[in-house]
KENUBA-328692 format. One line per 10 residues: number of its first residue (from 1); for each residue x, y, z of N, C-alpha, C, O. Coordinates in steps of 0.05 Angstrom, whole numbers, plus 32768, in hexadecimal, padded with zeros to 4 digits. Layout:
NUM> X,Y,Z,X,Y,Z,X,Y,Z,X,Y,Z ~ ...
***
This chain:
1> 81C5,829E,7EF4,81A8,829A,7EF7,81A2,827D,7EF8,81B4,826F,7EF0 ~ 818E,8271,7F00,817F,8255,7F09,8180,8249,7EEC,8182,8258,7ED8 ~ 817F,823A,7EEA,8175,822A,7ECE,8158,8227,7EC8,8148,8221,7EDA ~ 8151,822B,7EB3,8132,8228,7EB9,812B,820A,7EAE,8130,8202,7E97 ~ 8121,81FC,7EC0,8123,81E1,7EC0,810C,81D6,7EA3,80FC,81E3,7E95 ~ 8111,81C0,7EA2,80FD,81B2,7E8C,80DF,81AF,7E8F,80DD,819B,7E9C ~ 80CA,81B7,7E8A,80BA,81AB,7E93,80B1,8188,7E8E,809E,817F,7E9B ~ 80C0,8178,7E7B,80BF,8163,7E7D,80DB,814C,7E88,80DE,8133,7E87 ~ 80EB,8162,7E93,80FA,8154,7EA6,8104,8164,7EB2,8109,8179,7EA6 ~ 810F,815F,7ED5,810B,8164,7EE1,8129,815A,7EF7,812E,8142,7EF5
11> 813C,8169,7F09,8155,8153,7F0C,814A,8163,7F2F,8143,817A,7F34 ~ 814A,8156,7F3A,8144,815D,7F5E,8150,814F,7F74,8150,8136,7F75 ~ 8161,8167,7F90,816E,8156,7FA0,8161,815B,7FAD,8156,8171,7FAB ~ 8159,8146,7FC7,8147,813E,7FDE,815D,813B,7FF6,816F,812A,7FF9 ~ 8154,8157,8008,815A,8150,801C,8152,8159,8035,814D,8171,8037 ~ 814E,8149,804A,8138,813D,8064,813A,8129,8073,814F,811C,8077 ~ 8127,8124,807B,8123,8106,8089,811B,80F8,8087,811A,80F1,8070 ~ 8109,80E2,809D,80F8,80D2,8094,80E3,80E4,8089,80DB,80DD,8072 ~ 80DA,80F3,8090,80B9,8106,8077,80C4,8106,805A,80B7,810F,8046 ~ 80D6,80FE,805A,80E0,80FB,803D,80E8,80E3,802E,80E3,80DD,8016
21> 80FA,80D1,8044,80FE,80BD,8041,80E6,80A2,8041,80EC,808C,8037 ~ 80D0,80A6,804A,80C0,808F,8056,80A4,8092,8039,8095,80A3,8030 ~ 80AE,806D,8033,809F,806F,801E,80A9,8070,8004,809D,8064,7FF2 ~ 80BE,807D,8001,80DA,8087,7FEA,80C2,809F,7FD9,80B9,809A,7FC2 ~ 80BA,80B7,7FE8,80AE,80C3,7FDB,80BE,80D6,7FC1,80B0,80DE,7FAE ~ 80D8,80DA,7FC2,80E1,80DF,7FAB,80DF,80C5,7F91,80E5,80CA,7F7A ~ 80D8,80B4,7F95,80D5,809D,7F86,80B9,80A0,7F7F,80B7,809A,7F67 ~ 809E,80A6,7F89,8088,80A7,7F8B,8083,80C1,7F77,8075,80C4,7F63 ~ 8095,80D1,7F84,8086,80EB,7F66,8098,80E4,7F49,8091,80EB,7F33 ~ 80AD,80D7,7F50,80BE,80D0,7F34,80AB,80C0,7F2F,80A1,80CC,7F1B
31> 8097,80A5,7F32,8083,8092,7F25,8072,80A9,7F16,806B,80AC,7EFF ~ 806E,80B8,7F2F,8054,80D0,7F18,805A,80DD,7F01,8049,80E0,7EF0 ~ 8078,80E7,7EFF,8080,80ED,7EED,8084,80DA,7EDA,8082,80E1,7EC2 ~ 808A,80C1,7EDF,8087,80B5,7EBD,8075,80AF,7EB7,8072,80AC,7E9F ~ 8061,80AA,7EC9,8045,80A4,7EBE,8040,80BD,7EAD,803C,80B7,7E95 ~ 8040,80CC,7EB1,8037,80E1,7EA8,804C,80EF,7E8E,804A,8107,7E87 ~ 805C,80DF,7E83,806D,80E9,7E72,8079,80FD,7E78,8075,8111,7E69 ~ 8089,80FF,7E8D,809D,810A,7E95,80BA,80FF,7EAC,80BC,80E8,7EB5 ~ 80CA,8113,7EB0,80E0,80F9,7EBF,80F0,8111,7ED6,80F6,8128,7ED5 ~ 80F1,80FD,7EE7,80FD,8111,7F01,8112,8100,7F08,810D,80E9,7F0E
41> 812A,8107,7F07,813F,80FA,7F11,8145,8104,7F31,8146,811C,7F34 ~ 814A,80F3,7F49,814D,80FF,7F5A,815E,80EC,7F6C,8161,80D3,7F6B ~ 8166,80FA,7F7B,817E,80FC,7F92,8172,80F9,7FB5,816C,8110,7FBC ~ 816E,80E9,7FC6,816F,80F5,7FDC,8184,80F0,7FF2,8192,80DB,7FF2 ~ 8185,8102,8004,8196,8105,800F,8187,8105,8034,817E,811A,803E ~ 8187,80F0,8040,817B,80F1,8058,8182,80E6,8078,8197,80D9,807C ~ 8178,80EA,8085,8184,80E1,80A2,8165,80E0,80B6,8152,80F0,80B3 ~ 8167,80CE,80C6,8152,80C7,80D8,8149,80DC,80E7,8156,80DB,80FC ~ 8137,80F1,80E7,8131,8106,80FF,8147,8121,80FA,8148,8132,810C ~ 8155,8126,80E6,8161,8139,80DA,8160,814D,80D1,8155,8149,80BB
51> 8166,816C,80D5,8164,8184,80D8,816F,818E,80C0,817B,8181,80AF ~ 8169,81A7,80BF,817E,81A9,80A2,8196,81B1,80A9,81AA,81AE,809B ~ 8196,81BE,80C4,81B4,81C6,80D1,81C5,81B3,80CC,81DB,81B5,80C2 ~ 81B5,8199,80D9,81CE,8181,80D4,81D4,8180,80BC,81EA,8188,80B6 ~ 81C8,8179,80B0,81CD,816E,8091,81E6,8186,8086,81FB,817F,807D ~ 81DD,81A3,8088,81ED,81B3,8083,8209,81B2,8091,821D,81BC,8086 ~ 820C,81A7,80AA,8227,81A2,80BF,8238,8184,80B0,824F,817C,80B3 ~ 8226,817C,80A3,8233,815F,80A0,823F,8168,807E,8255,815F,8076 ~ 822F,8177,806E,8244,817C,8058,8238,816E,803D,8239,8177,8026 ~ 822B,8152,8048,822A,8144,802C,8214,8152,801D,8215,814B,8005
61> 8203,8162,8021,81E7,816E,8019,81F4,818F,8008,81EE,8198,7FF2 ~ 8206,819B,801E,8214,81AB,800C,8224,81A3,7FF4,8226,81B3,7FE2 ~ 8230,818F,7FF3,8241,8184,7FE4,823A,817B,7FC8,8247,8175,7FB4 ~ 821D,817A,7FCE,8207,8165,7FB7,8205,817D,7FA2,820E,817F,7F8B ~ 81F3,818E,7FB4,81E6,81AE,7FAB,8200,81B5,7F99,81FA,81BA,7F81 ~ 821E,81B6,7FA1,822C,81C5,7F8E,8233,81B0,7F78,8237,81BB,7F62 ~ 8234,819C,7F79,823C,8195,7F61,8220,817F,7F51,8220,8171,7F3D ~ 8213,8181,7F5F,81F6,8178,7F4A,81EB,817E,7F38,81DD,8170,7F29 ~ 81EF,8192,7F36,81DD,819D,7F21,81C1,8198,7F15,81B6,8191,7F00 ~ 81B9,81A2,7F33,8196,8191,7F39,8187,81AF,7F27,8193,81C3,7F21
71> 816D,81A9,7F23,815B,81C1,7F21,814A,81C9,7F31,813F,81DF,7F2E ~ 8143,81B6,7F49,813D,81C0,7F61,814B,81B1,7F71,8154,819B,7F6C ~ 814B,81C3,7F8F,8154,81B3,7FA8,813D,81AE,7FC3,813A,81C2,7FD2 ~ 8132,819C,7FC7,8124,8198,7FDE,812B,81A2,7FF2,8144,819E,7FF3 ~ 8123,81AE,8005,8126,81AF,8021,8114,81AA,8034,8104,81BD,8035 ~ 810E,8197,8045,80FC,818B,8059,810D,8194,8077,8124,818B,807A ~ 8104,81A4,8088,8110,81A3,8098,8104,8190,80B0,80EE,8187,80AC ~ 8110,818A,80C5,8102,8180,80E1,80E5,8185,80E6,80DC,819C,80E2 ~ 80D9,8177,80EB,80B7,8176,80EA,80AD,818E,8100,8099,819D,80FE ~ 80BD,818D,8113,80B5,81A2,8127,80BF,81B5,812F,80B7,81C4,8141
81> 80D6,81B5,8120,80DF,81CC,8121,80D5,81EE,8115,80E2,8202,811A ~ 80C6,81ED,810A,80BB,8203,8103,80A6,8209,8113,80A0,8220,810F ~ 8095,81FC,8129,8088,81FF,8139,8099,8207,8153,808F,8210,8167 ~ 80AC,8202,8150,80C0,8202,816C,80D7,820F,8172,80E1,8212,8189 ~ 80E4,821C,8157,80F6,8231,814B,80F6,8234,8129,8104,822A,8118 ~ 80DA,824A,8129,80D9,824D,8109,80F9,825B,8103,8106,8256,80EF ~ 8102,826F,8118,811D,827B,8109,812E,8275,8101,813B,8281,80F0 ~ 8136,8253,8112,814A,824B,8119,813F,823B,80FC,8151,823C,80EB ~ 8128,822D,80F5,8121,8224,80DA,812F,8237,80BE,8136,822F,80A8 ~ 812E,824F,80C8,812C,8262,80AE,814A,8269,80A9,8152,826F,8092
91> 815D,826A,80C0,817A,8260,80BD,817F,8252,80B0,818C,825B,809D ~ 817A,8231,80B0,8181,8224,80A0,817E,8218,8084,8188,8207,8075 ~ 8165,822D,8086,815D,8230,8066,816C,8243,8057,8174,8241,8040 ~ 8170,8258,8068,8184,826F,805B,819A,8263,804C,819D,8268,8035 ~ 81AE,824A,805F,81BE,8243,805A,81BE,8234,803D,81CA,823E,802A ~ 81B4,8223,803D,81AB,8219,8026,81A4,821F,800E,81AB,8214,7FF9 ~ 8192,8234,8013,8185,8248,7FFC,81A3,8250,7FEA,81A9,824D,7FD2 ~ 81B0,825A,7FFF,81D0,826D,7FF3,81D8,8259,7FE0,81D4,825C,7FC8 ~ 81E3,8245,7FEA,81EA,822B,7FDD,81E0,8226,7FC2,81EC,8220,7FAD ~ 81BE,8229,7FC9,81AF,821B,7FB3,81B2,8227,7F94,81B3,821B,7F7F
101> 81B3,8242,7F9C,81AF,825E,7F88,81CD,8260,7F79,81D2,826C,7F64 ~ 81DD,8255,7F87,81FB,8251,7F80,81FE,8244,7F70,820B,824D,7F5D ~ 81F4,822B,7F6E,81F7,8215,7F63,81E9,8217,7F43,81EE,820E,7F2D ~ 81D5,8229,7F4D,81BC,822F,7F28,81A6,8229,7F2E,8195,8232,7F1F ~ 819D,821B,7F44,818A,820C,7F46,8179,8219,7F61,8180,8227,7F75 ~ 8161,820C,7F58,8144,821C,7F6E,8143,820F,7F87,814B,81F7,7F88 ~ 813B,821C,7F9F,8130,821A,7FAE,8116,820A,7FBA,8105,821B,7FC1 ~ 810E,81EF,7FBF,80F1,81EA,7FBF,80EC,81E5,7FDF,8102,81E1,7FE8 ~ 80DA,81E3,7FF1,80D2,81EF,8008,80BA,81D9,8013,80A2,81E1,8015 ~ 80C1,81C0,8019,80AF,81A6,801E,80A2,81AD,803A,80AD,81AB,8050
111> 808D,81B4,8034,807F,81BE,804A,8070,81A8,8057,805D,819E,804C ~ 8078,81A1,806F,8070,818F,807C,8050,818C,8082,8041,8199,8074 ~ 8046,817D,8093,8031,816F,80A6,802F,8170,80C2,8043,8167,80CE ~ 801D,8179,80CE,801F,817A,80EE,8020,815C,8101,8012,814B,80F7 ~ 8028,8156,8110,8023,8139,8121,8001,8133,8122,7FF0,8145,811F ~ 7FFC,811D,8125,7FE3,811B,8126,7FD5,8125,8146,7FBD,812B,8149 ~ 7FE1,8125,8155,7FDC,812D,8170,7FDC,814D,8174,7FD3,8159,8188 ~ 7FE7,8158,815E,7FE3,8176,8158,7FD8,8188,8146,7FE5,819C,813F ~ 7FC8,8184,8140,7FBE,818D,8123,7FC2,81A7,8128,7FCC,81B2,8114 ~ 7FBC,81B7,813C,7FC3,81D8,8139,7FD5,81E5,8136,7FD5,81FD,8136
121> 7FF0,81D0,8131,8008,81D8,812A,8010,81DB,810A,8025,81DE,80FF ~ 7FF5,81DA,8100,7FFB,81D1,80DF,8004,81F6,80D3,8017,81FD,80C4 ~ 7FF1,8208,80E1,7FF2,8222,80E3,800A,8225,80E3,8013,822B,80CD ~ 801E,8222,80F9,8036,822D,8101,804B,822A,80EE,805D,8239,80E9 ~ 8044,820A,80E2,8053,8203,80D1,8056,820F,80B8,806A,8215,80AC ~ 803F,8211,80B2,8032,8221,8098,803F,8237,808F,804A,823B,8079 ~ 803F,8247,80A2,8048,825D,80AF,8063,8261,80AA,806B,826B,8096 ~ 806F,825A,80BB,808C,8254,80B7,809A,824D,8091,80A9,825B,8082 ~ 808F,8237,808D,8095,822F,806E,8091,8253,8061,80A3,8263,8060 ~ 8078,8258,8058,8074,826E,804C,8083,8282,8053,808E,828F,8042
131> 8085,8287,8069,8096,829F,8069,80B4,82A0,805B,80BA,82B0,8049 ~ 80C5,828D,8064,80DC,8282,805D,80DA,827F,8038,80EF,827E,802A ~ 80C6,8280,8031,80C0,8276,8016,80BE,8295,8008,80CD,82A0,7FF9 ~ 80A6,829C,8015,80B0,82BB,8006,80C9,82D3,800A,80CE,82E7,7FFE ~ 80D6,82C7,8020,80F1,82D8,801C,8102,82D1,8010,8112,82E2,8009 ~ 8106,82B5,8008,811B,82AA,7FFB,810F,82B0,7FDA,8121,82B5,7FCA ~ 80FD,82B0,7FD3,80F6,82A7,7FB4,80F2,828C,7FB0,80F6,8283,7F99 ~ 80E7,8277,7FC8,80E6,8254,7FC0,80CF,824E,7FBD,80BB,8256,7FCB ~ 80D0,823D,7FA6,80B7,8225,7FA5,80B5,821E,7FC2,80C6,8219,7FD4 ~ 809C,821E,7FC1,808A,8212,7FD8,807C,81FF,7FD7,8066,8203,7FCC
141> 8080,81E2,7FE2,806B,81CB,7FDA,805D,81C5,7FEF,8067,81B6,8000 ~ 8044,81CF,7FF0,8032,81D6,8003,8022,81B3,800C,800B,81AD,8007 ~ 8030,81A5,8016,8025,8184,801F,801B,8185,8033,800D,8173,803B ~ 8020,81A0,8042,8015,8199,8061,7FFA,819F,805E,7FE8,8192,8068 ~ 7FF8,81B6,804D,7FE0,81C6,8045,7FCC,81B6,8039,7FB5,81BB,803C ~ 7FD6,819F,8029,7FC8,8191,8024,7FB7,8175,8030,7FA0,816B,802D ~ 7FD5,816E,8040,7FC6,8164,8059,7FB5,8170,8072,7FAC,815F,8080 ~ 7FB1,8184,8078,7F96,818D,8086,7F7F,8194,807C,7F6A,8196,808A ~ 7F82,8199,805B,7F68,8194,804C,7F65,817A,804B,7F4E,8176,8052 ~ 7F71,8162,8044,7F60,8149,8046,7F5B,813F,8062,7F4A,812E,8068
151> 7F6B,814A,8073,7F63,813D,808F,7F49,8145,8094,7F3C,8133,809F ~ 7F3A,8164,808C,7F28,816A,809D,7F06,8158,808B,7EEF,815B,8092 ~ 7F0E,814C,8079,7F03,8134,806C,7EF2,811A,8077,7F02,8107,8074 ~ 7ED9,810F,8082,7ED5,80FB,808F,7EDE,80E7,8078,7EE3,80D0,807F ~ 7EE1,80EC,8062,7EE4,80D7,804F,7F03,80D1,804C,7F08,80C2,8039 ~ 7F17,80D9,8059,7F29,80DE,8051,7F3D,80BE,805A,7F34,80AE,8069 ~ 7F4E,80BD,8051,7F64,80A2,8048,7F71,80AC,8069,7F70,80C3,8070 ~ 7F7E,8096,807B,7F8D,8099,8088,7FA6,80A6,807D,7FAD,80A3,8066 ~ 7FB4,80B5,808E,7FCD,80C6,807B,7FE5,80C8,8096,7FFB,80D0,808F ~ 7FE2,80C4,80A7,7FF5,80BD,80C6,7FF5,809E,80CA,7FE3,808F,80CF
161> 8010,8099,80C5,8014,8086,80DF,8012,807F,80F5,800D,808F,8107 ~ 8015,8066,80FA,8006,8062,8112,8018,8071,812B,800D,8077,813F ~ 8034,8075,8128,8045,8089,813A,8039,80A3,8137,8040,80B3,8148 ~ 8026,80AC,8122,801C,80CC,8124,8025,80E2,811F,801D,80F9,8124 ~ 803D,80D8,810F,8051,80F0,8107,8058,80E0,80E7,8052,80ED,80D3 ~ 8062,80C8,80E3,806C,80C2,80C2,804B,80BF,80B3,8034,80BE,80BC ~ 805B,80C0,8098,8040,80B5,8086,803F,809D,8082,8051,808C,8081 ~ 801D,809A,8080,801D,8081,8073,8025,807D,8055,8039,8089,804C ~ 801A,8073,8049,8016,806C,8029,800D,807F,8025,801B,8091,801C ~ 7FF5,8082,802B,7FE2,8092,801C,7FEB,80B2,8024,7FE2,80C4,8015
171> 7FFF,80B9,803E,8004,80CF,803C,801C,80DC,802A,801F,80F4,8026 ~ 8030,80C3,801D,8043,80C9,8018,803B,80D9,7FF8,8041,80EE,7FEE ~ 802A,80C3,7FF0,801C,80C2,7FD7,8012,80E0,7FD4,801C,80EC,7FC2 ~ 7FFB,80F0,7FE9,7FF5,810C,7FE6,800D,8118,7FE6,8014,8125,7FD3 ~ 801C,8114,7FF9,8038,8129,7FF7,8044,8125,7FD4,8046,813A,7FC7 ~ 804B,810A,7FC7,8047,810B,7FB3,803F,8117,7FA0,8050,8120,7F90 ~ 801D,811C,7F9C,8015,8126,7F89,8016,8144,7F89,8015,8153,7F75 ~ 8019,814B,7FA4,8025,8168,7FAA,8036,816E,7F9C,8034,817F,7F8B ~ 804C,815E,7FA1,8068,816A,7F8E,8069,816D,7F73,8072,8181,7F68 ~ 8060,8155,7F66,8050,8154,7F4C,8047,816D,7F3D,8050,8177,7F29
181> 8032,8174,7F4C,8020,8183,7F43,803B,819F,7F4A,8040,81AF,7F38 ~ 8045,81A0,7F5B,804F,81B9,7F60,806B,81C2,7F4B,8077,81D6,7F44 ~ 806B,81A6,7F47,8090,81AE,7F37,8084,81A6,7F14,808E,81B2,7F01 ~ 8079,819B,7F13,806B,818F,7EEA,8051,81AA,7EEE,804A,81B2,7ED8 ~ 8047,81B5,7F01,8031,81C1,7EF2,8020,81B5,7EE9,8014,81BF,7ED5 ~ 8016,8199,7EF5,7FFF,818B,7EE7,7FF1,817C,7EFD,7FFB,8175,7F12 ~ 7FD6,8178,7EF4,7FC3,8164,7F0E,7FC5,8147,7F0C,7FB9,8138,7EFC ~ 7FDA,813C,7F23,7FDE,8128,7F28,7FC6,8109,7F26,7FCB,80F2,7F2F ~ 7FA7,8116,7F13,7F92,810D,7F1D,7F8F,80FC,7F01,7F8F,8106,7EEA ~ 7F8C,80DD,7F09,7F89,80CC,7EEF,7FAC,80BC,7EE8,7FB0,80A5,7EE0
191> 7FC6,80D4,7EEF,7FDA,80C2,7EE7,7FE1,80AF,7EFA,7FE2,80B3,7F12 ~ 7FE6,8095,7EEE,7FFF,8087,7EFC,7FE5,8077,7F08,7FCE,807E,7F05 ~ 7FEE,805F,7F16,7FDF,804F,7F2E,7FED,8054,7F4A,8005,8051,7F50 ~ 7FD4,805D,7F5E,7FE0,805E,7F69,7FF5,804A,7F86,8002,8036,7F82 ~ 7FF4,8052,7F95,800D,803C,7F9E,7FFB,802A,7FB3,7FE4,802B,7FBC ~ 8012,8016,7FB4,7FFC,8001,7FC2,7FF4,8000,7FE4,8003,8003,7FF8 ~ 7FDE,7FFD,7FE3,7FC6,8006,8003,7FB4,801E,8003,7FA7,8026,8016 ~ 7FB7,802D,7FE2,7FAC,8044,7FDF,7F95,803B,7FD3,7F9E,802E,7FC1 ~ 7F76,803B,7FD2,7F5F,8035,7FC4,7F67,804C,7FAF,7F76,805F,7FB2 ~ 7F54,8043,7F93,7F4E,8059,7F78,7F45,8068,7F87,7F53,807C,7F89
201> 7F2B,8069,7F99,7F21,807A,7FA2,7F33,8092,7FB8,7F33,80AA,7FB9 ~ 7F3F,8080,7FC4,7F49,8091,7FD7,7F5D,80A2,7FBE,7F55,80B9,7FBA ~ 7F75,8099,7FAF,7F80,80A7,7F9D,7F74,80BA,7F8F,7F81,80CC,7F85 ~ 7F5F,80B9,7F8E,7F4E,80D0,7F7A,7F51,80E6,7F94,7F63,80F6,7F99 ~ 7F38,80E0,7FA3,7F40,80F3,7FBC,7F5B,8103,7FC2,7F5B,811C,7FC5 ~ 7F6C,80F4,7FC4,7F8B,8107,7FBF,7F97,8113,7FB3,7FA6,8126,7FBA ~ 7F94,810C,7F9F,7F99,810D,7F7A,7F8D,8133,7F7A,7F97,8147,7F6F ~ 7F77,8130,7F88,7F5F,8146,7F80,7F65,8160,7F95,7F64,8178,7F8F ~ 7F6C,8152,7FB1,7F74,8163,7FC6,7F8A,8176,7FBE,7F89,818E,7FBF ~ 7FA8,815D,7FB2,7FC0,816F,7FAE,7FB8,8186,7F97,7FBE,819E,7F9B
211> 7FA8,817C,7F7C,7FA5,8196,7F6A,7F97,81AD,7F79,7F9E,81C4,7F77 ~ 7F87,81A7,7F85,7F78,81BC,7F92,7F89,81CD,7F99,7F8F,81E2,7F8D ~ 7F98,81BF,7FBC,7FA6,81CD,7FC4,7FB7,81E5,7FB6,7FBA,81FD,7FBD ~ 7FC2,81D5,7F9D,7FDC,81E5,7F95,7FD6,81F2,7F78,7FE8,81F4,7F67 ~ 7FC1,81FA,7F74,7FB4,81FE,7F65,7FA3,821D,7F77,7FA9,8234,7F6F ~ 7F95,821B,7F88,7F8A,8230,7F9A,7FA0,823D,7FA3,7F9C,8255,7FA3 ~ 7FBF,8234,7FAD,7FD4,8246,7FB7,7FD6,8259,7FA2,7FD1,8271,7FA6 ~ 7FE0,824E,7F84,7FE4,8255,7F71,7FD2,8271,7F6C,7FDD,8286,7F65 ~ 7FB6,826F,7F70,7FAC,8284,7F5E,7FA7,829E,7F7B,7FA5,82B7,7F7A ~ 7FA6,828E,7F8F,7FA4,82AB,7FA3,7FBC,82AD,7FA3,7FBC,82B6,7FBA
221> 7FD5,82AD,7F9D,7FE9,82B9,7FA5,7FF9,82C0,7F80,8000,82AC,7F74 ~ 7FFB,82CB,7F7B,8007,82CC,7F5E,8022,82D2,7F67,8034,82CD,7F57 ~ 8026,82D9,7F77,8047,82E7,7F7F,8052,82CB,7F7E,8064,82CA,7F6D ~ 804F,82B9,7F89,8053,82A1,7F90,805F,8292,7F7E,8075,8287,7F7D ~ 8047,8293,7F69,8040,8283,7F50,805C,828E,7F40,806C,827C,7F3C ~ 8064,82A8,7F37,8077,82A8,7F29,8091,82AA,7F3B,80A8,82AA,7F32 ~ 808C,82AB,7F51,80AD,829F,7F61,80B0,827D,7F58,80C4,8275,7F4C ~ 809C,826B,7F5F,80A0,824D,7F52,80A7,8254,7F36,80B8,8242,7F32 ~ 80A7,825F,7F25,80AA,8259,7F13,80CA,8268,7F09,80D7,8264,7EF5 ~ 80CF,8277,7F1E,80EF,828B,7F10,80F5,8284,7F2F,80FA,829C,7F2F
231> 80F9,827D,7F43,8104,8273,7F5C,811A,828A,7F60,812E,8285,7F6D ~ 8115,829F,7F58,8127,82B5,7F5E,811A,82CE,7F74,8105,82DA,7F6D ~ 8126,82D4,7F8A,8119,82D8,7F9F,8118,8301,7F94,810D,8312,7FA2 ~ 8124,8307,7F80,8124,8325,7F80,8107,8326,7F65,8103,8337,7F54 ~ 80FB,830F,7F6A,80E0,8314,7F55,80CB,8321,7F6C,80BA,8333,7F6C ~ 80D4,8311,7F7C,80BD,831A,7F94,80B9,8334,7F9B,80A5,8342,7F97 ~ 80D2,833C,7FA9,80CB,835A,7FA9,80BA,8369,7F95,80A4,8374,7F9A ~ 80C9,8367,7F75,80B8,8381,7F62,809F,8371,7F62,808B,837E,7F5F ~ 809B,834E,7F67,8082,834F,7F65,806E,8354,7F77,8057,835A,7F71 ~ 8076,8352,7F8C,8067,835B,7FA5,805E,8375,7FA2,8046,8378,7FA7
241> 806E,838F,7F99,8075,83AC,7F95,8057,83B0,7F80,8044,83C0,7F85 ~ 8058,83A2,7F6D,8045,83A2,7F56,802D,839A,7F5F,801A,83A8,7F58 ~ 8027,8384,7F6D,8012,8379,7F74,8001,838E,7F89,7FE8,838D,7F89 ~ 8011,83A0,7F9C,8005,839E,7FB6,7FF9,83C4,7F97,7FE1,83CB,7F92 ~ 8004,83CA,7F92,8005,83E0,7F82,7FEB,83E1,7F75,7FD8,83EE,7F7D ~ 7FEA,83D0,7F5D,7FCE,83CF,7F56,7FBA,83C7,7F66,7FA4,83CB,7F5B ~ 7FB8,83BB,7F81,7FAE,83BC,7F94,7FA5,83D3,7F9D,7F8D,83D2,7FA5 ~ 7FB1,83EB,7F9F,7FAD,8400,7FAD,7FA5,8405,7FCF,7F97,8415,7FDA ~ 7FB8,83EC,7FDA,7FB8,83E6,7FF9,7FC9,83DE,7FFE,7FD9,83D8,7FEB ~ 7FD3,83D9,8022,7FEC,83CC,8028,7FEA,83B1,801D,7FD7,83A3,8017
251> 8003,83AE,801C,8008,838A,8022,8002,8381,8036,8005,8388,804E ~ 7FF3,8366,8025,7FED,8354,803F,7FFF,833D,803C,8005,8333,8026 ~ 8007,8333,8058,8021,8326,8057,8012,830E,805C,8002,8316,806E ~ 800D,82F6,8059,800A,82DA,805E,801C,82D0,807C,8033,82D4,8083 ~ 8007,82C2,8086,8015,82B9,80A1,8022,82D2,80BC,8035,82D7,80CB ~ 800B,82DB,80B3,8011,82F8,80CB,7FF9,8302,80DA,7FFC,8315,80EA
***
């Protein structure tokens, strides 16, 4: 069985690309965590424009997973690839997943951001993550989700680069408080300062977006809610079974 991790510490391997790399956002939610009296030790493992296939072909990412003894494992896949082959996405999550569950440790599911020249791709993406999420039993860290709620914002902080695809500061920072909030269970709102080019103001704004976000997933979906918390994918079923039951209707499937 998984370990059930600390809630005041926390051991996590990162692995992706630049959406992960840029900024040192595993460094960014570890600041939140000590601000906040807690500690995330973490690992990443990355390559420029990198798939998980690769990473899985090259070995070092499997190699980490078995002998780390993380309590979660990140997975970021290719930015467009789930818009462009969700299956071929959900392969290489499979792969991984096997790995992950081997090892003791959870599953977590870094749900990307659409290009700025596409915003209607945020759907597909969305899409893709969740599904993959409820078959496996993984934490889901819903950033993309959170970036199309602050985008649709006139007040909102630049969060694209000027290439239209990486983050700025201020986007790395929401992806941040995403994770935060998603792995401690707490509102990223008030800890820590935030990073530099970010206004108080604009940080509040984010700070407020990510709890929302992950906070609103949380209570419309309860199935969800206790898969993050037991990352064991045979909860889903009896809980799905139970849920749709006292319901007294079909299931309704998300992203369908």
């Amino acid at each position: 069985m998984p370990k059930t991790p600390s809630p005041s510490r926390l051991s996590v391997l990162f692995i992706g690309n630049s959406f992960t790399a840029r900024n040192d956002l595993p460094g960014m939610i570890a600041s939140l965590a000590a601000a906040a009296g807690r500690r995330l030790d973490h690992r990443l493992i990355s390559a420029g424009g990198a798939s998980l296939r690769m990473h899985w072909n090259k070995g070092e990412a499997a190699r980490a997973i078995r002998d780390g003894r993380y309590d979660f494992v990140v997975l970021q896949e290719q930015s467009t690839l789930p818009v462009k082959n969700a299956a071929r996405m959900h392969e290489n999550v499979r792969l991984f997943d096997a790995a992950i569950k081997d090892a003791g440790a959870k599953t977590a599911l870094y749900l990307t951001w659409a290009r700025a020249h596409a915003p209607e791709s945020q759907r597909a993406i969305t899409q893709a993550y969740e599904s993959i999420s409820r078959e496996i039993g993984a934490t889901l860290v819903p950033v993309g989700v959170a970036w199309e709620r602050l985008l649709a914002r006139p007040d909102r902080p630049v969060l694209h680069d000027k290439d239209g695809s990486h983050p700025t500061a201020a986007g790395t920072y929401l992806a941040a408080c995403v994770f935060f909030a998603t792995l401690f269970g707490q509102s990223p709102a008030g800890v820590g300062e935030p990073p530099e080019g970010v206004s108080e103001g604009e940080a509040k704004l984010i700070q407020e977006t990510a709890w929302e976000v992950t906070r609103r997933r949380e209570l419309e979906d309860p199935i969800d809610l206790e898969l993050a918390r037991t990352g064991r994918a045979e909860i889903a079923q009896h809980a799905a079974t139970d849920w749709d039951q006292s319901k007294a209707k079909p299931r309704r499937r998300r992203g369908k």
